[in-house]
C-alpha positions as CSV (number, residue, x, y, z in Angstrom):
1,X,46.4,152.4,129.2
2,X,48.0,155.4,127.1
3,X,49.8,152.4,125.2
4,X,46.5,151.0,124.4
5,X,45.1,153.9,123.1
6,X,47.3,155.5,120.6
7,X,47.4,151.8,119.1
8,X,43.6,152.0,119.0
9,X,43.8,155.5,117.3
10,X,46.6,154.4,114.9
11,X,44.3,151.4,113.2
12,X,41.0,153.2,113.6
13,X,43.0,155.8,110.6
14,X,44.6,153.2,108.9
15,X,41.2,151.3,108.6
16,X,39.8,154.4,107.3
17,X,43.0,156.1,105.1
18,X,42.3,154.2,102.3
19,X,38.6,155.7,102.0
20,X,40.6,159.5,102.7
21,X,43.2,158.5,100.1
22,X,40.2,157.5,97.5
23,X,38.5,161.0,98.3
24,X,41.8,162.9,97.5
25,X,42.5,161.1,94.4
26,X,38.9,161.9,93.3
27,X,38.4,165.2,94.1
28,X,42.0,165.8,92.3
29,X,40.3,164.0,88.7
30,X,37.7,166.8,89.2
31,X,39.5,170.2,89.5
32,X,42.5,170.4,86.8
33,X,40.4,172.4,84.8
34,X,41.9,175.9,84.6
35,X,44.2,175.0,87.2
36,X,47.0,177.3,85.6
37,X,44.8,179.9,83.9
38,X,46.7,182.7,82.9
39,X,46.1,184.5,79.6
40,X,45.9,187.7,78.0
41,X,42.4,189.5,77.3
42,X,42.1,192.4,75.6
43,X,45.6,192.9,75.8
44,X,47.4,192.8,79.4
45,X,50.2,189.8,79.2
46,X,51.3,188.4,82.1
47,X,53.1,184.9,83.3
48,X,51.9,181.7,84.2
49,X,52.2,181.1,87.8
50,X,54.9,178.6,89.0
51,X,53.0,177.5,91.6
52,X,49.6,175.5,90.6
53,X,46.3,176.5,92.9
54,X,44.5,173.7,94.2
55,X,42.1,172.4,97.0
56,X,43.6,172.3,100.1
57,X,41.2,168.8,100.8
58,X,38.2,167.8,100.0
59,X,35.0,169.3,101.3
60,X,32.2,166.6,103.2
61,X,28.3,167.0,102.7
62,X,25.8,166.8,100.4
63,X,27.4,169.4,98.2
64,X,30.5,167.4,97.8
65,X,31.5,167.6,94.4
66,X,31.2,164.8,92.0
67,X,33.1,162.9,89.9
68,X,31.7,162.6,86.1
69,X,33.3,160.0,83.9
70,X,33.7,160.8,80.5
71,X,31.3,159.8,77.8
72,X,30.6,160.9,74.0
73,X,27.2,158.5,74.3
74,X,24.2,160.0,73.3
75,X,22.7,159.3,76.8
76,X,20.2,162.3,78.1
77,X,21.7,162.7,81.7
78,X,20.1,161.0,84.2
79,X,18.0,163.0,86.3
80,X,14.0,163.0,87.6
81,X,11.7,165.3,85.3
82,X,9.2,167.1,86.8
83,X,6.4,168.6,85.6
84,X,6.0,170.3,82.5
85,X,5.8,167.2,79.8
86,X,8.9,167.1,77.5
87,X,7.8,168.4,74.9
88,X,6.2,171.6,76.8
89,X,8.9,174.8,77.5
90,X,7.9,176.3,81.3
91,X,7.0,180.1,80.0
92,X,9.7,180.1,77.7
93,X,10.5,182.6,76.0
94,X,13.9,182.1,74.1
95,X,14.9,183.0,71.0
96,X,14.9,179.5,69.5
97,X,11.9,176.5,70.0
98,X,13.0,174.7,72.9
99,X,11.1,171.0,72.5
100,X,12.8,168.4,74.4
101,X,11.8,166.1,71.2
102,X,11.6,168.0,68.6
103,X,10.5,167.1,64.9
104,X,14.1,166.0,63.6
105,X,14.9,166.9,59.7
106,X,17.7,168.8,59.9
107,X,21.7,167.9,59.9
108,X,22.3,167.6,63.3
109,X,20.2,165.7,65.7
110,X,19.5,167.0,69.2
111,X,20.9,164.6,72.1
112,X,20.6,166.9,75.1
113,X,18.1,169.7,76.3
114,X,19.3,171.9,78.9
115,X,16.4,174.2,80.1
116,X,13.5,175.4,82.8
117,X,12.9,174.1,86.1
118,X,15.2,170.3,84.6
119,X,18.5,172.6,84.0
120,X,20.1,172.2,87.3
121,X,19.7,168.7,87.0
122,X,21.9,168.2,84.4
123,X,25.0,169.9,86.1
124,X,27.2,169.2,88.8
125,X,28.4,172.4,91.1
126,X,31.9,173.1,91.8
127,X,32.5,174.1,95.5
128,X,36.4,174.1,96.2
129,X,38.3,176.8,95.9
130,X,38.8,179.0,93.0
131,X,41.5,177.6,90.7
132,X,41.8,181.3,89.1
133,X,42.9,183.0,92.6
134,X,38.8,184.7,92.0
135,X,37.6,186.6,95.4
136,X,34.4,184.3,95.2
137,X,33.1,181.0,97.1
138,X,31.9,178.8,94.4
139,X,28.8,177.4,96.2
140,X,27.1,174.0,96.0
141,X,23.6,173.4,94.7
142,X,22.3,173.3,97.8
143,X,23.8,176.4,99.5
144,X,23.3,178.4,96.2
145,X,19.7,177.8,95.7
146,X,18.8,178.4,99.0
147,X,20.7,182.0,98.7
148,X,18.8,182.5,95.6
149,X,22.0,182.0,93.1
150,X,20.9,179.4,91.2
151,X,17.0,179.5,90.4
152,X,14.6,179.4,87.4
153,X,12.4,182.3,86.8
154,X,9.5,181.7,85.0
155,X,11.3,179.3,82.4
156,X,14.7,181.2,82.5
157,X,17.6,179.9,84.3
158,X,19.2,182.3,86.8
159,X,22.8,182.6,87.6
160,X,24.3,185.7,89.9
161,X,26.8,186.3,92.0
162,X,25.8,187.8,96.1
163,X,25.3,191.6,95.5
164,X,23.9,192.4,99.0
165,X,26.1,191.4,101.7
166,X,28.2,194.7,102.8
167,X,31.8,194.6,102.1
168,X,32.4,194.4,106.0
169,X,31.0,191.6,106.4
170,X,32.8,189.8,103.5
171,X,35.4,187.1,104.9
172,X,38.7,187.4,103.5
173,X,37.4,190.1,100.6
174,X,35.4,186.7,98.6
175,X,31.1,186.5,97.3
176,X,29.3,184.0,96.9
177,X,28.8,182.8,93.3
178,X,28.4,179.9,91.2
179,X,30.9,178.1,88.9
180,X,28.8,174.6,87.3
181,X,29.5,171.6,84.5
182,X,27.5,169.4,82.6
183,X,28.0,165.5,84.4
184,X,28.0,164.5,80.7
185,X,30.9,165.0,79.0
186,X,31.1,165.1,75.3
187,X,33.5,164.2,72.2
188,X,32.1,167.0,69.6
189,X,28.5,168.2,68.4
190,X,26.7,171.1,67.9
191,X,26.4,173.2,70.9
192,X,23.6,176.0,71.1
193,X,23.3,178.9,73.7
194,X,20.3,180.8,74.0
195,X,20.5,183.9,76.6
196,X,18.8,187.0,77.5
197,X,21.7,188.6,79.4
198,X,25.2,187.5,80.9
199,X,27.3,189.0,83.5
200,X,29.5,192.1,83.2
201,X,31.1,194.7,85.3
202,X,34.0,196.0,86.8
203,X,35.9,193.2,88.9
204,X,33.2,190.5,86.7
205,X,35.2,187.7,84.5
206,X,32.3,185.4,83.5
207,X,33.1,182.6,81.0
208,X,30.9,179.7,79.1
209,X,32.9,177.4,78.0
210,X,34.1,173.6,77.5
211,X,37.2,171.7,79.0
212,X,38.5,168.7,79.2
213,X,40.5,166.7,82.1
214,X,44.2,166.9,82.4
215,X,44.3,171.0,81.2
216,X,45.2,171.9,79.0
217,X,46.1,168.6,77.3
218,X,42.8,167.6,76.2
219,X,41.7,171.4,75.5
220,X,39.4,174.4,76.6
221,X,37.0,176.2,74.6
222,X,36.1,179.5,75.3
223,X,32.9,180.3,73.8
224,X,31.7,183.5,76.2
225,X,34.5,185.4,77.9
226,X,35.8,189.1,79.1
227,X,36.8,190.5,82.3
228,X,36.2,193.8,84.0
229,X,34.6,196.4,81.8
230,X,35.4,194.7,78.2
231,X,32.5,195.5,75.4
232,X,33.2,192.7,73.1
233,X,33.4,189.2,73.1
234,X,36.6,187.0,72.9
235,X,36.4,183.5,71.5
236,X,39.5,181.4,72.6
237,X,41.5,177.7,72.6
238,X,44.2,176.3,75.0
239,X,45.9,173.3,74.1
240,X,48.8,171.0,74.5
241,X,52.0,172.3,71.9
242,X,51.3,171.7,68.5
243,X,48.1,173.3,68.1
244,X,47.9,177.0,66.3
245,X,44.9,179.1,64.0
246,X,45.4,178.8,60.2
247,X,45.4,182.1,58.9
248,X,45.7,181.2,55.1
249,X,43.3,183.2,52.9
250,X,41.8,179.7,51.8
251,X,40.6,179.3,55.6
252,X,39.7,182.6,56.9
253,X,37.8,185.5,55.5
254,X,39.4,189.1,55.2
255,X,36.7,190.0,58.5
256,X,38.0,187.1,60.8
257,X,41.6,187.4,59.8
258,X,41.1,191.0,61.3
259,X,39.8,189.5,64.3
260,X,42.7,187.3,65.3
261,X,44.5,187.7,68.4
262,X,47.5,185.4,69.9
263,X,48.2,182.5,67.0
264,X,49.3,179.9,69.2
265,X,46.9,177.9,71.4
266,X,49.6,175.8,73.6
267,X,50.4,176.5,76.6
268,X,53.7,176.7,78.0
269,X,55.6,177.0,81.5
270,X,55.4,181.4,80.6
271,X,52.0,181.8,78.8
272,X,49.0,180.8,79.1
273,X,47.7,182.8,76.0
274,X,45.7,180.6,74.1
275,X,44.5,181.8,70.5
276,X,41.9,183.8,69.9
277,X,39.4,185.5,67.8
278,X,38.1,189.2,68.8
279,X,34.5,189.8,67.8
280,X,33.8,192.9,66.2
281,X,30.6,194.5,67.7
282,X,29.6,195.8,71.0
283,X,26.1,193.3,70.6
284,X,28.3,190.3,71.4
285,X,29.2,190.9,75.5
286,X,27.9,192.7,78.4
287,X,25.8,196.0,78.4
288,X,25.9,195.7,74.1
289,X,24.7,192.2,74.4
290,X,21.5,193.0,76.7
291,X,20.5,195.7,75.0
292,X,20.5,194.0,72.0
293,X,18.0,191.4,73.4
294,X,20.8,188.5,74.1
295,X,21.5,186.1,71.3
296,X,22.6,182.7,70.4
297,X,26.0,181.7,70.1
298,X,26.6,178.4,68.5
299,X,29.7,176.7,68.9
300,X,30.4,173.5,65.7
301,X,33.1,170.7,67.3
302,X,34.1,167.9,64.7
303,X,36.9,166.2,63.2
304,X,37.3,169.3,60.5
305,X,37.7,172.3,62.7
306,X,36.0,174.1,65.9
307,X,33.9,177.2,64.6
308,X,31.8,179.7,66.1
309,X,28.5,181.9,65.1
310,X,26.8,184.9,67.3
311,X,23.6,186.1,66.3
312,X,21.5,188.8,67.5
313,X,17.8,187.8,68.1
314,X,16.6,189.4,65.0
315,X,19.2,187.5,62.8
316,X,18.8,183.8,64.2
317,X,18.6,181.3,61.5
318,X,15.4,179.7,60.7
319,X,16.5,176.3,61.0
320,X,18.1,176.8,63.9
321,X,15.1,178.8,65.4
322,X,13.4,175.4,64.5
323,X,16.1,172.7,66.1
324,X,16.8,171.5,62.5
325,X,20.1,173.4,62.4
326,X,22.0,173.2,59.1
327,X,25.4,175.4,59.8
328,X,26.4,175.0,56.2
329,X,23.7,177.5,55.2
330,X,24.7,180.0,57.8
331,X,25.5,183.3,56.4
332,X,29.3,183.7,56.6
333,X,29.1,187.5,58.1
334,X,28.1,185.6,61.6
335,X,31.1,183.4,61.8
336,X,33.0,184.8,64.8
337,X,36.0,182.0,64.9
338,X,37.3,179.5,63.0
339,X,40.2,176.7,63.6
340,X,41.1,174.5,61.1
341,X,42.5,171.4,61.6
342,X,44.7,172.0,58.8
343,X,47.1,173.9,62.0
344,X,45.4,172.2,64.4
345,X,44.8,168.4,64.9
346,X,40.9,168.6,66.6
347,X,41.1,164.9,67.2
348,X,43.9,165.3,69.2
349,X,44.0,168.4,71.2
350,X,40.4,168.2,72.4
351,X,38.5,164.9,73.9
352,X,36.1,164.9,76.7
353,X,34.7,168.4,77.4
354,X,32.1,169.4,80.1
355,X,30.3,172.3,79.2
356,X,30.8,174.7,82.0
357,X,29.4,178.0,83.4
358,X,31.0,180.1,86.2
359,X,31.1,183.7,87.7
360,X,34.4,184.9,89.1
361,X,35.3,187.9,90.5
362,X,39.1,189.7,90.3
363,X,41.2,186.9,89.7
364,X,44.1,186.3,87.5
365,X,42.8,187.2,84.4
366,X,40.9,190.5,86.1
367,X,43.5,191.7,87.8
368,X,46.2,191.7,85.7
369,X,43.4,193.8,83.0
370,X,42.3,196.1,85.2
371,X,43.2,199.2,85.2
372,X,44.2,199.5,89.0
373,X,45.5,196.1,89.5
374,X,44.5,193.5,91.7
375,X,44.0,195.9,94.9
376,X,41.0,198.5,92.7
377,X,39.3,195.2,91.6
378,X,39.1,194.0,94.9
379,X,38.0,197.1,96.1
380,X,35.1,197.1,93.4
381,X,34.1,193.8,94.7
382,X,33.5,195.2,98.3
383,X,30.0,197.3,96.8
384,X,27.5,194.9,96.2
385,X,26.2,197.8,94.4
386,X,28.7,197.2,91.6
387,X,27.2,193.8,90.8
388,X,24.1,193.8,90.2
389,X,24.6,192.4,86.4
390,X,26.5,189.8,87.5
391,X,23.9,187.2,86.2
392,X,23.6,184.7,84.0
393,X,20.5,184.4,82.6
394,X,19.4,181.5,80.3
395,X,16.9,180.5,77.7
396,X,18.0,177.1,77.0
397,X,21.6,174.7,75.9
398,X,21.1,172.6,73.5
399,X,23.5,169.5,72.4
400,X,23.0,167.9,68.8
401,X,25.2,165.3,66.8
């Protein structure tokens, strides 16, 4: 009888190992992004880990992460509209028109509309564990809505991470929070951000940002990043070798050659640098940001080079404030970052990006730049009182090619 039953367990799991073999290999597609992400921010240099983080398995249920093939269509992602009409905005009120068909006359055409109560749908959440070693549980949609971490607010898109569980009650020091990527993926465009505030705060390392698979071979682009109690915004690549900022007069102004940081955007077995541009006002992160109203970064992806503009609500372009965006007639003074392909081939070093948002907490980035080290962030991160601006919260994304 004993004989009989092992060999009934023993094909029972070989019938089904294929389907747990299929689930690994899948999950695995989905979470190389930032699997070794080590940099230096605001300068605080430190190595690359030799040992990669990773699930430990992947996690059943309805909020089981899934697994987005890469595309540079011009396919809206598929999702079920509700109520209002496309070309209505909730109560918006952003700092640029946000009509799901707008009028088009300008250079770029929009493609994708990521706003109001149809912004969630868009996105897939990220529930494993944290690749950057954060003392966060990255939630799925489920779970986080129903904690009230993912909502929209009269027309605004909320993000936050839990400020109201005591730190005794905290297992293993970690928050909830909310880490989140387009299911589209995309080849280049024109890609608009329109906020009212983002996180900041001691222990906070918030990023908006694009990746590709296989990191950092098919790239990262850092749009919106800082750590801890940073006033200023960093703009940042990380690539494969070969891949480095042109700093030639003919490329760069006087201003943004100021602004550069680490040259080099590949990554190797002892950094994880990336190259980076330093913006030069308090208006472009945290506290400096929010007072100033938010603003509208706009990041350009194309064959020629990746650049980046910040403006402050009172100095948003007129096409742009109109969805016929024209980024040749930008003023130049609101170019925060600029990579030439002249140093850098774009073609190469950056194919099929999902545009992400997350909210992590310590970490390897925060630790290593705050000021008491990975033990004093973790000890910020026990007061919920210390996050209450850890939120995200959004106007509208827009994608135009």
């Amino acid at each position: 009888m004993l004989a009989s039953a092992l060999l009934f367990l023993i094909a029972i799991f070989a019938s089904f190992s294929p389907v747990y073999a299929g689930l690994s290999e899948r999950i695995h597609q989905v979470v190389p992004q930032r699997r070794h992400h080590h940099r230096n921010l605001y300068g605080h240099p430190y190595k690359r880990s030799s040992v990669p983080p990773g699930p430990c398995g992947p996690k059943k249920g309805k909020n089981e992460t899934r697994i987005v093939t890469p595309t540079t269509s011009s396919t809206a992602p598929k999702s079920t509209p509700s109520k209002p009409a496309d070309n209505t905005t909730d109560t918006y009120q952003g700092h640029i028109a946000a009509q799901k068909n707008p009028k088009n006359g300008g250079t770029y055409k929009l493609i994708d509309m990521y706003n109001g109560n149809n912004f969630f749908d868009g996105f897939d959440f990220f529930n494993l564990r944290d690749p950057t070693h954060g003392l966060v549980n990255y939630l799925g949609r489920t779970d986080a809505m129903k904690k009230r971490l993912a909502y929209v607010d009269n027309g605004v898109v909320v993000m936050k991470v839990d400020d109201t569980t005591p730190g005794h009650k905290l297992r293993h020091g970690k928050r909830d929070s909310v880490r989140i990527a387009t299911k589209k993926r995309y080849g280049g465009g024109l890609f608009v951000l329109d906020i009212g505030s983002m996180p900041y705060g001691d222990s906070v390392w918030p990023a908006f940002w694009t990746v590709g698979k296989g990191w950092p071979h098919n790239g990262e682009i850092d749009i919106i990043e800082g750590a801890n109690l940073a006033t200023r915004n960093q703009y940042t690549l990380h690539t494969g070798p070969g891949c480095a900022i042109d700093t030639s007069p003919s490329v760069l102004s006087e201003a943004l050659i100021g602004n550069v940081g680490n040259k080099q955007c590949g990554s190797t077995k002892d950094s994880n640098e990336g190259c980076a541009f330093r913006d030069s006002e308090d208006t472009s992160y945290g506290t400096g940001l929010k007072n100033a109203g938010g603003g509208v970064f706009a990041m350009l992806w194309d064959s020629h080079a990746i650049r980046i503009w910040r403006f402050t609500p009172d100095n948003v372009p007129s096409d742009l404030k109109s969805q016929t965006p024209n980024p040749n007639s930008w003023d130049k003074k609101f170019l925060r970052a600029h990579w030439a392909s002249s140093t850098c081939d774009i073609q190469k070093h950056f194919k099929g990006h999902a545009i992400t948002f997350n909210i992590a907490l310590c970490g390897d980035l925060a630790d290593a730049a705050h000021k008491g080290g990975g033990a004093a962030c973790a000890a910020v991160v026990r007061d919920p009182g210390n996050l209450k601006n850890a939120v995200w919260k959004i106007n509208s994304l827009q994608v135009y090619q």
